[in-house]
Every structure is written in structure tokens, then in C-alpha cells.
N, C-alpha and C positions, 0 to 999 in steps of 0.2 A: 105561186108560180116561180117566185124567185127562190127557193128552197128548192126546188127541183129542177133547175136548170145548175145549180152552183155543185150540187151533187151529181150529176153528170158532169158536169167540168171536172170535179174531184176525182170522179172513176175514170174518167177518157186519161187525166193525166197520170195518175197511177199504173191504167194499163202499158200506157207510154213507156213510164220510168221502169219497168219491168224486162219491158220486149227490148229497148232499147238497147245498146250491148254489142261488144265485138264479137264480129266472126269470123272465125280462123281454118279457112280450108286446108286439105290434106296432100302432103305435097303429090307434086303428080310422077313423080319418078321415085326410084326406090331410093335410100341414099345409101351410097359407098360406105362400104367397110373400113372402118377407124381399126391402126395397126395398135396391138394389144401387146407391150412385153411378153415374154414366157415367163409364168408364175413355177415353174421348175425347169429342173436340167436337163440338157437333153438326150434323149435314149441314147446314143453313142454315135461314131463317127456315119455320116452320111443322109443322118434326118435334119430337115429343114421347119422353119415355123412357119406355117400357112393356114390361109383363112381359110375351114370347111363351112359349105351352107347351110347344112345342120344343127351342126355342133359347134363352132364358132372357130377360135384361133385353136390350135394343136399340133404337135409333132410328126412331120409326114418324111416317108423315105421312099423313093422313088420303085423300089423293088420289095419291100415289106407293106406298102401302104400305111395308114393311118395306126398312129398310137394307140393302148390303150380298147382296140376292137374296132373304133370308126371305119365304115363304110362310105 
């Protein structure tokens, strides 16, 4: 009887040591857009670097739109 209760002690604590463990929820809001250098130069006078949602940071001019074809 005492071989069988010591082994259940042994697997209760085992399942223990298993389950036991941090848990790290997801945050609940989106997080803000971290500003990115431009990894090149910019198309020419009048484009700005902004963050697109898509496509991330990119070259934007207020009457040509987005560099490169971005929508």
C-alpha cells in the first residue's frame, strides 16, 4: 500500500512541476509604431517618411502618393 501511494505522490508532483509555469497574456491594445530611419534616399524634393499599415515605414508625397507603387 505504501508503494502505491508514494507513486502517486511522485506523478501528482510531477504533473505539478509540468503545469506549473508563467503565463503571459497578449497585450490588449495594438502597440504604436516604433519610427524606422530611411534605409535610402529620398525620391526628391517634397516626399516625406511615413509610417504605411501595410507595408511599414516608406517614402510618401502628398500628390504622387506612396513610393515604389504602395497603395
Amino acid at each position: 500500500m505504501k508503494k502505491t501511494r508514494l507513486v502517486a505522490l511522485a506523478a501528482a508532483s510531477a504533473l505539478m512541476a509540468l503545469t506549473s509555469g508563467c503565463v503571459v497574456a497578449p497585450p490588449r491594445h495594438a502597440a504604436a509604431a516604433v519610427y524606422v530611419a530611411p534605409t535610402y534616399a529620398s525620391p526628391g524634393p517634397g516626399w516625406t517618411w511615413e509610417f504605411h499599415a501595410r507595408y511599414g515605414w516608406g517614402w510618401h508625397h502628398p500628390h504622387y502618393g506612396w513610393h515604389r507603387g504602395w497603395y
